[in-house]
C-alpha positions, 0 to 999 in steps of 0.5 A, spaced: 966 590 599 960 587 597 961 579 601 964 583 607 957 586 607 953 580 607 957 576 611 956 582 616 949 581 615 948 573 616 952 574 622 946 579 625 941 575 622 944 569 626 943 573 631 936 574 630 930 570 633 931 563 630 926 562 624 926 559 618 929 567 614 929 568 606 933 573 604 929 579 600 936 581 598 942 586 601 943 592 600 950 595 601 949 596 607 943 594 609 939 587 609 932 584 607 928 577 610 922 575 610 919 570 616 914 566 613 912 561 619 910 568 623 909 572 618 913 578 618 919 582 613 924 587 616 929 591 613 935 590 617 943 593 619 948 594 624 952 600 625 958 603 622 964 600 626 964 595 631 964 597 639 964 592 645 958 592 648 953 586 651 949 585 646 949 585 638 947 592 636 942 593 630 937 597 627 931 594 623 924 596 620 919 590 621 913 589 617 908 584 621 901 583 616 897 579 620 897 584 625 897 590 621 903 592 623 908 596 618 915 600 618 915 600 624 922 601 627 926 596 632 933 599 635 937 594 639 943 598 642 949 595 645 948 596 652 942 597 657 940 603 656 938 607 665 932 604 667 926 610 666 931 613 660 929 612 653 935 613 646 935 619 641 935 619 634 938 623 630 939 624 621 941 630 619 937 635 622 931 632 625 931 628 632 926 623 634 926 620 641 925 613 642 921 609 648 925 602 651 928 598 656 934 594 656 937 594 650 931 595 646 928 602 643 923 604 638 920 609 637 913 612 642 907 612 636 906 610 629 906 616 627 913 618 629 915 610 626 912 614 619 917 620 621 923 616 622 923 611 617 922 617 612 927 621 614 931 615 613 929 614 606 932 621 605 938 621 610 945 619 610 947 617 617 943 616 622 946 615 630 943 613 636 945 615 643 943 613 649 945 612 657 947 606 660 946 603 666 952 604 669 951 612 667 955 613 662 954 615 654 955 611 649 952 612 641 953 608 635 952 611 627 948 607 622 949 608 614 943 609 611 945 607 603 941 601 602 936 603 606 930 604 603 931 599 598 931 595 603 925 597 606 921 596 600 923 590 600 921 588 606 914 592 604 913 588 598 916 581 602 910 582 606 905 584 601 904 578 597 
């Protein structure tokens, strides 16, 4: 299970701007780089099942210390969300709304940034939903075993 995980990983890292990465580590189901010609770390997953969709959907916590910039979360959906329209969050009771274009999300502060990666840290599950371009609904599920492993990972990748 465990190579299924990071072959599924490497394959989004691919996906990712190209740079020179070095692995932190994977857990379960989550990944950790760090770039260090830009500088920046991040905690990253794809979702639960494969959907087709125009790109290659993600979710990822970046750290950028040059700019001092930390837990800040990075979503990438599958489509294009409608113009105008942002996505929503949800782990288990709590709901975030997230600002974007395209197929870009994240979150409207940093203080919803804390919020979110927090209710991550002591989650489960984690969906994404938004509206498409075209106008129809679409949703992907997230695992979050891993996760804040990874982000501490990321956290400390930056911090040296």
């Amino acid at each position: 299970m465990r190579r299924v995980l990071a072959a599924l990983l490497a394959g989004l890292v691919a996906a990712a701007p190209l740079a020179a990465r070095e692995s932190l580590g994977i857990f379960d189901g989550w990944g950790s780089f760090r770039d260090p010609e830009i500088p920046r770390c991040y905690a990253i997953s794809r979702p639960i099942r494969e959907r087709s969709g125009d790109w290659e959907p993600f979710v990822a916590i970046g750290y950028w210390p040059e700019r001092n910039v930390g837990g800040q979360l990075h979503v990438r959906l599958r489509r294009a969300m409608y113009e105008d329209r942002g996505a929503r969050l949800t782990i288990g009771g709590r709901s975030f709304d997230l600002v974007g274009r395209g197929p870009d999300a994240w979150a409207d502060n940093a203080r919803d940034d804390a919020a979110i990666v927090a209710a991550i840290r002591a989650g489960m599950t984690m969906r994404i939903e938004a509206v498409s371009e075209s106008g129809g609904r679409f949703a992907d599920s997230y695992a979050l075993a891993g996760a804040a492993t990874a982000i501490d990972a990321a956290a400390l990748g930056c911090a040296r």
